[in-house]
C-alpha positions as CSV (number, residue, x, y, z in Angstrom):
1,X,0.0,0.0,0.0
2,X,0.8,3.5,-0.7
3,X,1.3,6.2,2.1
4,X,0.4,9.6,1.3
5,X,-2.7,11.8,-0.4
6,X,-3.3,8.8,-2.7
7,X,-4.4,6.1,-0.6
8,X,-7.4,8.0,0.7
9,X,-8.2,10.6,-2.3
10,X,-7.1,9.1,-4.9
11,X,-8.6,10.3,-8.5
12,X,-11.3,7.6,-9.7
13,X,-11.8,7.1,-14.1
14,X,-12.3,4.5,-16.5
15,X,-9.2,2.8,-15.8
16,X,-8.2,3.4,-12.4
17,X,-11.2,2.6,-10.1
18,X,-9.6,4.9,-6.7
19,X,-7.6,4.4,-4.4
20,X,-7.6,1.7,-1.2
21,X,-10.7,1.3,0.4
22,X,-8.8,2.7,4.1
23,X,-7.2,5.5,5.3
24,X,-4.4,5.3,7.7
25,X,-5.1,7.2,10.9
26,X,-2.5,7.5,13.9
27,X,-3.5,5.5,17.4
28,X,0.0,6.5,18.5
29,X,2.3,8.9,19.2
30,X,5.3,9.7,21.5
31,X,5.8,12.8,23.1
32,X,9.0,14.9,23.0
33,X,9.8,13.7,26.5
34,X,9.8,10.0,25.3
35,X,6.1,10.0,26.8
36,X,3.7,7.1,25.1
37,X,0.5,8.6,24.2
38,X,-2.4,6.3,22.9
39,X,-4.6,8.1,19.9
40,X,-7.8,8.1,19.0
41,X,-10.6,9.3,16.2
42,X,-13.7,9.5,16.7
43,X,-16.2,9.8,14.1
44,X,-19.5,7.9,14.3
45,X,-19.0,4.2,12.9
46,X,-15.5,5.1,12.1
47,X,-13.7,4.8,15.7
48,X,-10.2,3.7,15.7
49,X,-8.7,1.7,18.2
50,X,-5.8,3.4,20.0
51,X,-2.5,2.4,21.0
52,X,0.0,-0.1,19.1
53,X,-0.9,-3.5,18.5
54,X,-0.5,-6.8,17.6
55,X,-2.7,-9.5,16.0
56,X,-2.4,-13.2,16.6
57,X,-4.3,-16.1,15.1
58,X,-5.6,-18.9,17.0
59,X,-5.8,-22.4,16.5
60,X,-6.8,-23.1,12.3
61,X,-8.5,-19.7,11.7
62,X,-11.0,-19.9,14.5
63,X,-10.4,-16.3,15.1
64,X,-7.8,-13.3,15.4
65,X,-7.2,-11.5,18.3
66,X,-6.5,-7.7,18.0
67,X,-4.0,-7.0,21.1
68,X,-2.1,-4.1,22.6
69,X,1.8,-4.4,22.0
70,X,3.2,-5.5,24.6
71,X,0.5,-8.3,26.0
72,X,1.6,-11.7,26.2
73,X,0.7,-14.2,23.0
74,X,-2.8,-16.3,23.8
75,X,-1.8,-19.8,24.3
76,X,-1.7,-22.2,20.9
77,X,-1.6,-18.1,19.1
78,X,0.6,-17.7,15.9
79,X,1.7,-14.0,15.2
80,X,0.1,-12.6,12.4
81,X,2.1,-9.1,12.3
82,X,5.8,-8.7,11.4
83,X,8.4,-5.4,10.8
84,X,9.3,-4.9,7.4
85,X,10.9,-1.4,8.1
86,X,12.9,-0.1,11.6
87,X,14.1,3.0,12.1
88,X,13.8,3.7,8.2
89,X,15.8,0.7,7.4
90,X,13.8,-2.7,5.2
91,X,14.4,-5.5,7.8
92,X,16.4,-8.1,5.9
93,X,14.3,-11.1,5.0
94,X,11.1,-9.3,5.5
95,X,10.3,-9.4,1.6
96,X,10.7,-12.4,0.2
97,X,11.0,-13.5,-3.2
98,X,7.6,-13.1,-5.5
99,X,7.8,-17.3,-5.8
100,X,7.5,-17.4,-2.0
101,X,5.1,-14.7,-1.0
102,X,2.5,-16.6,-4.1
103,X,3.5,-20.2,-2.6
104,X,2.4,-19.0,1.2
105,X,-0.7,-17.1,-0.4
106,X,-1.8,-20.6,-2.2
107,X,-1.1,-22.3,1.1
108,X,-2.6,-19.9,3.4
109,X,-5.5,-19.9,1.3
110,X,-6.2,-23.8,0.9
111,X,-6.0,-23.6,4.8
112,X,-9.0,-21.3,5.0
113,X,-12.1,-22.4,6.0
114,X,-14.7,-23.1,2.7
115,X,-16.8,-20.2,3.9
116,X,-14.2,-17.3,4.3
117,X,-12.3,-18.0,0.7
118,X,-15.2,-16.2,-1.6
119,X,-14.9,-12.7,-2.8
120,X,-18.5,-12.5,-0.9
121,X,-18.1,-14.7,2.6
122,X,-20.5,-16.4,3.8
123,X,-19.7,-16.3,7.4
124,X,-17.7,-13.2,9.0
125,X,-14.4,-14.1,10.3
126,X,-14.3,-13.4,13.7
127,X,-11.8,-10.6,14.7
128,X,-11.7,-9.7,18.3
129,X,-9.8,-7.1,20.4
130,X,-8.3,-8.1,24.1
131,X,-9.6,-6.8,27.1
132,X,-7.1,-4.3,27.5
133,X,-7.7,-3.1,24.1
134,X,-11.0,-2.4,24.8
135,X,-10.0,-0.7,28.4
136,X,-7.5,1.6,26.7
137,X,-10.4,2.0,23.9
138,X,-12.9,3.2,26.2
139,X,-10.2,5.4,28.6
140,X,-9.4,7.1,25.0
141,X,-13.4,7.4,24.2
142,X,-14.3,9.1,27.9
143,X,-10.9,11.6,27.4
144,X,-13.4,12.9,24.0
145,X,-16.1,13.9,26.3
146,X,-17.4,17.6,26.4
147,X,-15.6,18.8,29.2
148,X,-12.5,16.2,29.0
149,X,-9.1,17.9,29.3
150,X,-7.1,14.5,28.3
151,X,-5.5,14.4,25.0
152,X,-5.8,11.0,23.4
């Protein structure tokens, strides 16, 4: 994916149909003084979920768990989410070659269950966020209450 005015605005015509169907909003942000601070928008149905995070995958795709960086891995969890870039730098081995990425795609997909591989599922894969997810969620919702003075 791109980064920039293009992946929310880009220009629609005959032969390019827009841009992604996202736009990237910050949930995090450090302060000058090295100080964490969780972010969060909130717009109606299109809330984001603050802080930084990790996503795991348990058992044979009986669900993913959306989880605050930091929290320890669910038992029988595989980690979904890996670095390609640190401090500006591509992490070496985090792009493999084409041959690779189409061989775990094919294998990742034959793995899916029947009612998740259609362009219109079935079923709705579960996704669900942690506890403390949803704590720091809900902190970041209250600080965006008239009268709140917190800046998440």
């Amino acid at each position: 994916f791109g980064v920039g005015t293009s992946l929310g605005f880009a220009t629609a015509s005959a032969t390019n149909p827009g841009g992604l169907g996202g736009v990237y909003k910050a949930v995090h942000y450090v302060e000058e003084d090295g100080t964490p601070t969780p972010l969060i928008k909130v717009a109606e149905n299109k809330t984001t979920w603050p802080g930084r995070k990790e996503v795991y995958r348990i058992g044979a795709f009986e669900r993913d768990v959306v989880q605050l960086e930091g929290e320890p891995p669910l038992s029988g969890s595989k980690r979904l989410l890996r670095p390609v870039i640190l401090s500006g730098s591509i992490v070496s081995g985090s792009s493999p070659p084409l041959s690779e990425v189409r061989e775990f795609a094919q294998q990742n997909l034959s793995e899916l269950p029947e009612p998740f591989r259609h362009l219109s599922p079935t079923a709705e894969y579960p996704v669900v966020p942690s506890a403390s997810l949803e704590r720091l969620r809900s902190i970041a919702m209250g600080a965006h209450q008239p009268g709140a003075t917190s800046t998440t």
